[in-house]
N, C-alpha and C positions, 0 to 999 in steps of 0.2 A: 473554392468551388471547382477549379481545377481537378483537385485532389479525388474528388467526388467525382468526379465523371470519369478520370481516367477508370476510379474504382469500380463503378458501375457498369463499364464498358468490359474489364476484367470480369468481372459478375458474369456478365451474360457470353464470355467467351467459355468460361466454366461453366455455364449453364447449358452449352451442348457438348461437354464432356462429360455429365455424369452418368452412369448408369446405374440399373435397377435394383430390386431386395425382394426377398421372399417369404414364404411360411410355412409349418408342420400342422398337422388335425390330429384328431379324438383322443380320449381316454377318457378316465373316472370322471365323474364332475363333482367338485372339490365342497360345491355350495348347492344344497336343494332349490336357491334362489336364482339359480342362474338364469339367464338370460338370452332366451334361442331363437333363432328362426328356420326354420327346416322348409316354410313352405312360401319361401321370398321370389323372388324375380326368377321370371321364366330362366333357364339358364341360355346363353346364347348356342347359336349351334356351332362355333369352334370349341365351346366350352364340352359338349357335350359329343362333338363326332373327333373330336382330336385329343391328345394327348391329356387332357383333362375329361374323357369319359366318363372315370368314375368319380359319382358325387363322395364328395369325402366332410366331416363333421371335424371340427377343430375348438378346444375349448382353449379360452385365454383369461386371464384375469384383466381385470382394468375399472377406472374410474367411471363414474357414470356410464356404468352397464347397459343400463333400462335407458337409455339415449342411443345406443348404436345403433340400433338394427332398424327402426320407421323411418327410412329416409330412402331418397333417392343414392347418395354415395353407397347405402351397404346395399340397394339391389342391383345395381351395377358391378360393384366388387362381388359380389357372390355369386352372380350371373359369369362373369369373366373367369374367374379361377373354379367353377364349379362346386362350392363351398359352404357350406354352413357354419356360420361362430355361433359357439356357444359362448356369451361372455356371462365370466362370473365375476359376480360385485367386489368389490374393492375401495375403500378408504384410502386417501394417500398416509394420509397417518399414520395406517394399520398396515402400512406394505411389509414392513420386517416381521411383525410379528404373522402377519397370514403366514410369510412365508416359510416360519418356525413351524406354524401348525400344518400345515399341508404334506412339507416335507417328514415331519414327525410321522403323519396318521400316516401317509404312502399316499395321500389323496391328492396330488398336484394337478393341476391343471397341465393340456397336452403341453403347453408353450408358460412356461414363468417366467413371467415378466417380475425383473428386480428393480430396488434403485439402489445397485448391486455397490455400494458405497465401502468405508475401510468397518464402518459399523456392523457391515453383515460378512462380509470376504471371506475371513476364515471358515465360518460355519457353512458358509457355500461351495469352499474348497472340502470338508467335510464331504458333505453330500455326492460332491462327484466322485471323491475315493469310495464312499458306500454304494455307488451303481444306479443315483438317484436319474443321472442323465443320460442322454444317449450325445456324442460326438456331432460337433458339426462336422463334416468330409473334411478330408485333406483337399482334395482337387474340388476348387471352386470355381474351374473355367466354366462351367453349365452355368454359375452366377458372376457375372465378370462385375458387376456394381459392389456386391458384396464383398468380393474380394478387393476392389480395389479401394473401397472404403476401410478393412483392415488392414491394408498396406499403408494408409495416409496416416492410423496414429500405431501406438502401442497397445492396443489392446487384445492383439492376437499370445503377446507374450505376457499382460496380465491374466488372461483366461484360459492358459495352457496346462492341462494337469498331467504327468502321466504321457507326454507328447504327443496329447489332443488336442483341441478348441473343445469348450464344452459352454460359448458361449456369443452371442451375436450382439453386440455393442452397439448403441443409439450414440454414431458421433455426435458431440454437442459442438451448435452451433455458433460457436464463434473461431473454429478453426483456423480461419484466413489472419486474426491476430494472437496468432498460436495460444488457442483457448483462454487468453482473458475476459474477464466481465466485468461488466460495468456496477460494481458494489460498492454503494455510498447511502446517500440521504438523497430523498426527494423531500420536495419543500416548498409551501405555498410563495412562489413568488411575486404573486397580486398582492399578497399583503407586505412583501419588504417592496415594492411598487411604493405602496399608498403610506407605507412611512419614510418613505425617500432612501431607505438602507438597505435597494438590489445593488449588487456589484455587477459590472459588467461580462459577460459571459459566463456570470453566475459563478465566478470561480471566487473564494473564498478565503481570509486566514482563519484558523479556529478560532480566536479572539474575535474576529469580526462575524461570523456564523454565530455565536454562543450570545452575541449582544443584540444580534438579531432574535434570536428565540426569545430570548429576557424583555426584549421591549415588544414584541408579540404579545405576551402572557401580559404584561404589566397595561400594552396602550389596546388591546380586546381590536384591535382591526376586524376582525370577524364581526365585530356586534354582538358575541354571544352572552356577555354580562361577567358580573364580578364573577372570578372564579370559576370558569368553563371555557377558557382556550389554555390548554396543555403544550407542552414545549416539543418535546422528542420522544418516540418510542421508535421501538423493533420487535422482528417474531421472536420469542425465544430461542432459535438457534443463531438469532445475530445478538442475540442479550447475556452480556452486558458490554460485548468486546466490539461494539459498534460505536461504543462513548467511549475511546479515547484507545483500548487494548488494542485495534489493527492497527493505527497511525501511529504508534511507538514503533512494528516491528521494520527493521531497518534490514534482515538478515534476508538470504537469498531464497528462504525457504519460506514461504510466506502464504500458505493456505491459511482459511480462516479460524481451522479451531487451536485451540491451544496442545499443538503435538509434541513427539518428538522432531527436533531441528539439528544439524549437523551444525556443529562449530568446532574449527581446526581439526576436523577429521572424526570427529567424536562424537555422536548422541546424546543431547543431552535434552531434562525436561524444561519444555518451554515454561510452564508458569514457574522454574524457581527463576527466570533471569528476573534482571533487575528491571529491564524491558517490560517483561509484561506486568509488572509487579507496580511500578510510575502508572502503566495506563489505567489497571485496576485502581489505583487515586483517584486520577483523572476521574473515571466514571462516577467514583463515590462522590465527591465533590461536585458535579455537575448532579448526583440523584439528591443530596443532599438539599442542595440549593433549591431542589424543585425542576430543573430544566430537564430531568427526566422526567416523564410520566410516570409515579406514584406506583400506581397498580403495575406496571412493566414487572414487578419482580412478583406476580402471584399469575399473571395473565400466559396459564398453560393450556386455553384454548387455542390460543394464536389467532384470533381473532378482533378481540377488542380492540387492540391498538393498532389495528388498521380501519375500523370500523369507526372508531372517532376523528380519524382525520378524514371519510367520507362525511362525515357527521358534520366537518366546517371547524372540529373544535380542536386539529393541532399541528403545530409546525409547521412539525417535519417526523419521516418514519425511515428506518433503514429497510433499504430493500436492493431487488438482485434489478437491476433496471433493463433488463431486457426491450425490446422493442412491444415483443410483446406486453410485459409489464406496463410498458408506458402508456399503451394505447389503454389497455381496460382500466388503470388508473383515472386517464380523463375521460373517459365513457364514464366512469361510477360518480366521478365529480359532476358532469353535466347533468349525469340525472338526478344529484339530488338538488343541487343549482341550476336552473339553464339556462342562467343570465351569464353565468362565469365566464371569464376569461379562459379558455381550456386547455391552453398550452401553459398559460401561468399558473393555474390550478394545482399543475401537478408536476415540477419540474428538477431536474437531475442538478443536486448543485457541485461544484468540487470545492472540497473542504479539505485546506490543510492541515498537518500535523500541530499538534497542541504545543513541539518545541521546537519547530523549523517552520517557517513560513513557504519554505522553496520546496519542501517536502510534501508529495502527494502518494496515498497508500493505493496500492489495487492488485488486486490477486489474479490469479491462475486457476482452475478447474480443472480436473483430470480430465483426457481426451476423452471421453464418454459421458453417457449420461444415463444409466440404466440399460443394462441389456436382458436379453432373454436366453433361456437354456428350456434345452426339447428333453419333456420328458423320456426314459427310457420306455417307456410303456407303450410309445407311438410304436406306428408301423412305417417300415420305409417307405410308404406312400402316401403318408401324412407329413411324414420329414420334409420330403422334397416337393412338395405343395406348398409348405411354408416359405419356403428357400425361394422358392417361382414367386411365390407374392411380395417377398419383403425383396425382392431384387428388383422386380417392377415398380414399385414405391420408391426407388434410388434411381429409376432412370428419368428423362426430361419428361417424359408421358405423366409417370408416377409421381412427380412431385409438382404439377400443375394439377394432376389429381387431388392432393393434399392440400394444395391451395386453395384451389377456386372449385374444384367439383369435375363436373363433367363437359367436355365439350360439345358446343352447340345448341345445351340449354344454359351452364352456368358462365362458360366463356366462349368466346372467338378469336383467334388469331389472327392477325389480319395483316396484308401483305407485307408489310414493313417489319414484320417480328409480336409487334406491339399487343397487348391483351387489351380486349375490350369485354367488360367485364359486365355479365347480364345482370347479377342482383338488383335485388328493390334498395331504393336510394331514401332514406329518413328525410323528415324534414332541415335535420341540420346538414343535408348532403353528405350524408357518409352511408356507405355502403352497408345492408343489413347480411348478416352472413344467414345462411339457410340453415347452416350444418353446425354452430357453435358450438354445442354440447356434443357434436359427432366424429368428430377428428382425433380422438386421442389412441384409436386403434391400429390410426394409417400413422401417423405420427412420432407417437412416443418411440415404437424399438428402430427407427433409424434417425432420426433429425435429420441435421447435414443438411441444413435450410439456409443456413446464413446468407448465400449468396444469392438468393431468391429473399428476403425478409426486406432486404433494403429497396429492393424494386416491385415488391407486392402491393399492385396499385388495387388490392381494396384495403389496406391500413392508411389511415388518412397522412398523406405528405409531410405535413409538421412531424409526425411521431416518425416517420423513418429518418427525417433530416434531423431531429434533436437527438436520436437513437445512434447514429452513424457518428454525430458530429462527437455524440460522448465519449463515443465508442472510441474515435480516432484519437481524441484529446488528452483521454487516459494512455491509450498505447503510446502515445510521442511522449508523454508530460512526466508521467505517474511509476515510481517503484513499482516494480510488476515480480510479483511474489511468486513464487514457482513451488510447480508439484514435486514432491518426492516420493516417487512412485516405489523408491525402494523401499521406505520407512512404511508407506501404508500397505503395500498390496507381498508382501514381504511376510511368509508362511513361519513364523516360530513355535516352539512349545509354549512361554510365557506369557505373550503376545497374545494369541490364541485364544489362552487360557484367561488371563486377566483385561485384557482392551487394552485401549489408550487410554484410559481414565478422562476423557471428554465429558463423563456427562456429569462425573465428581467433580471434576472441575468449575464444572456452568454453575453447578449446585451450591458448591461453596460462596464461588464470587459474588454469588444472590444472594445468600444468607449474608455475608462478612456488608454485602451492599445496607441492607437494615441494621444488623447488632453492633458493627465496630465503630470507631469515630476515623478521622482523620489521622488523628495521632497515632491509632495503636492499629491501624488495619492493615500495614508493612507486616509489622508483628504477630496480629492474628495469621496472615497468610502466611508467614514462614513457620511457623510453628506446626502449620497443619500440614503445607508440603512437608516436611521434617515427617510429622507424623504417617505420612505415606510414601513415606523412600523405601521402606521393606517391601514392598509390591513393585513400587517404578522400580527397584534396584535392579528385579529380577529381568523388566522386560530393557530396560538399558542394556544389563550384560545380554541377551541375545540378540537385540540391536549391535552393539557393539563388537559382535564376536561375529558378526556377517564377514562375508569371505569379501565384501564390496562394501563403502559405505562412499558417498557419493562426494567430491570437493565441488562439484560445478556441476549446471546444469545442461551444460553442453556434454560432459564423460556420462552423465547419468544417464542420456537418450541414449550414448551410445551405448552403453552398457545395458539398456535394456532392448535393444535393436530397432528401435523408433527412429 
């Protein structure tokens, strides 16, 4: 409890150190469907007798479009910055591929928002050698939030082309424990409750989590009946290496997908070690038995197998357990129960490795989380409109904005520091938010919340105190797998050209998951990496012929100037 407050107290000292973020306006509009408002909130009059005179139009892409703009939050932001969005619709699913089509036709929106991952990088490096963007400035003293937010990771030196920026990064929130998350299993713990087999602070050996599932499925705690409570699933990009492939990898380099990894100085592919080749067992043998969910290896909407643990009928699900996650986790369980227990409903377990007991997996995320790049077609008076608004969004103002809204109707300050917080309160006492579906405009292109998430008194207490505690428990407890920023964001011809073979990968260890047995699935998989060594050879040798290739994670920062 200590631990917690000194943190908290650290929070809120950082919380009057951050400053502001900005935005760019107009161009083409990418989608006939887009989403505008031109005749919103009066503008105020600093808006319109000061330095924001001229109304300026900005189009952006994003999620729940047709959700922005009827709200209180966008007539006040578009009041303040003198502004119209135009937002055009967007899928998260569809965000690579939009941003294939956009950039192909010339049709981008003014401001592209990416979820600028190693999947897209190259062909985004592309696009800035073709003249797709215009430069963020060198001198970002007029935005001191912005800059000092590129100062805090590396991402000035991943989106440098050509000795520009050509791109504004959304630090991802968990900084303060140099960007780890908390990536496991959540898992009904009312029902290992009521068959007397919860472990205390839900920490786990895999033996002991795997006998829990099995007596789940076998003794129906649920009540759902013979044959309708299911053991384990995940989304598809955690399928199939969330049963058993992350908790083998023991190596420094420990992002989730199955990459290149440096050992002894060398690049090499991750699926031929023997490492991951044990955990692909592991998984077989666990889908075999049943204590996967079944359908997991055809469910490429990515939603069913979360939709049946709302449903009552499983586990346990792998997911990224953010704070956030955790809270709409037990909101969806409350509403379809609302008798539940709702911190047991839905809760974070740590599970350890399948051959160390003392061994706990958890990775690392790149300092970012999607950035944006201004199209070249802007005007430099939409550039730096954007620039003014996403720096205000980083400052103390801007991200109580994000939070709670506006003050005076949606909060108050009150002498002691403290938010008192105006929304309507549910019957279960939790706070209803006004703006749900309307935040991902203020939000997505900067995050940088983390130290606001844990003291955001409208997330109900339990979920920041079990979020914080996972948080911490992983960073003390847990191998903590690190990014290689050289290996991903690392411009070659091979590379480039061919990927990382991630999603042959996924595809494989799916199929080999149905057609092989036990015996011969060692055998199946080597024979098919064999079968794709003439492709991996190619991007190995440019991996390997890098003028750098990293021994430690501490030469690697330095090396990339982070």
């Amino acid at each position: 409890m200590k631990k917690v407050f000194v943190w908290i107290c650290i929070s809120a000292l950082l919380l009057t150190m951050l400053a502001g973020c900005a935005a760019p306006t107009s161009s083409p509009s990418p989608d006939s469907t887009a989403v505008t408002q031109s005749d919103g909130a009066e503008p105020s009059q600093a808006a319109t007798s000061g330095e924001y005179a001229e109304r300026i139009t900005l189009s952006h892409n994003i999620t729940d479009a047709d959700k922005q703009i009827d709200n209180a939050l966008y007539d006040y932001f578009s009041a303040k910055f003198n502004v119209d969005m135009e937002y055009i619709p967007m899928q998260f699913g569809e965000r690579h591929e939009k941003a294939r089509i956009w950039a192909a036709s010339g049709d981008l929106p003014d401001v592209l928002w990416m979820d600028l991952n190693e999947n897209i990088y190259s062909e985004w490096c592309g696009w800035v050698d073709s003249g797709l963007f215009a430069p963020i400035p060198d001198d970002l003293s007029r935005w001191p939030a912005i800059e000092e937010q590129f100062d805090s990771m590396i991402a000035d030196e991943l989106f440098t082309r050509n000795g520009s920026v050509y791109a504004m990064a959304a630090m991802r929130d968990m900084a303060s424990a140099d960007f780890t998350v908390c990536m496991g299993l959540v898992y009904r713990a009312d029902w290992a409750e009521k068959l007397g087999m919860r472990k205390e602070n839900d920490i786990y050996t895999w033996d002991e989590f795997m006998d829990l599932v099995r007596a789940c499925i076998e003794q129906d705690p649920g009540g759902n009946g013979p044959g309708k409570t299911f053991g384990m699933s995940a989304p598809q990009w955690y399928f199939p290496d969330m049963f058993g492939i992350y908790q083998l990898n023991t190596y420094e380099w420990g992002f989730e997908e199955p990459f290149f990894i440096e050992i002894d100085g060398q690049y090499v592919w991750y699926p031929t070690t023997q490492e991951y080749i044990d955990g692909l067992k592991i998984a077989k043998e666990l889908y075999d038995e049943g204590l996967i969910w079944q359908d997991n290896v055809v469910d490429t909407n990515s939603t069913m197998y979360i939709d049946l643990y709302y449903a009552g009928q499983m586990v346990a699900v792998g997911a990224h357990a953010t704070i956030a996650n955790l809270t709409s986790g037990r909101d969806k369980m409350v509403e379809s129960f609302p008798d539940i227990d709702r911190e047991d409903s839905y809760t974070i377990a740590k599970v350890s490795s399948p051959v160390d007991d003392t061994f706990f997996w958890q990775k690392q995320s790149p300092c970012y989380w999607g950035a944006n790049s201004i199209s070249a077609t802007t005007t430099q008076a939409q550039r730096e409109r954007f620039l003014d608004m996403w720096n205000w969004l980083l400052t103390e103002d801007g991200m109580l904005f994000r939070q709670y809204g506006i003050e005076g109707s949606d909060y108050n300050i009150a002498a002691d520091g403290s938010i008192e917080l105006l929304w309507e309160i549910n019957d279960k006492g939790q706070y209803v938010d006004p703006y749900a579906s309307a935040r991902g405009f203020y939000s997505r292109p900067v995050l940088n919340d983390a130290e606001y998430a844990f003291t955001n008194v409208s997330i109900p207490e339990a979920d920041r105190q079990d979020g914080y505690n996972a948080w911490m428990w992983d960073w003390e407890n847990a191998h903590i797998g690190k990014v290689d920023y050289n290996m991903l964001y690392t411009s070659t011809p091979n590379k480039d050209t061919l990927g990382l073979f991630v999603a042959e990968v996924k595809a494989k260890a799916i199929e080999l998951l149905l057609s092989s047995t036990p015996e011969t699935i060692e055998a199946d998989w080597r024979a098919w990496t064999d079968s794709m060594m003439p492709k991996v050879q190619l991007v190995l040798d440019d991996l390997n012929g890098l003028d750098y290739i990293p021994t430690s994670y501490e030469d690697l920062l330095e090396h990339m100037g982070g």
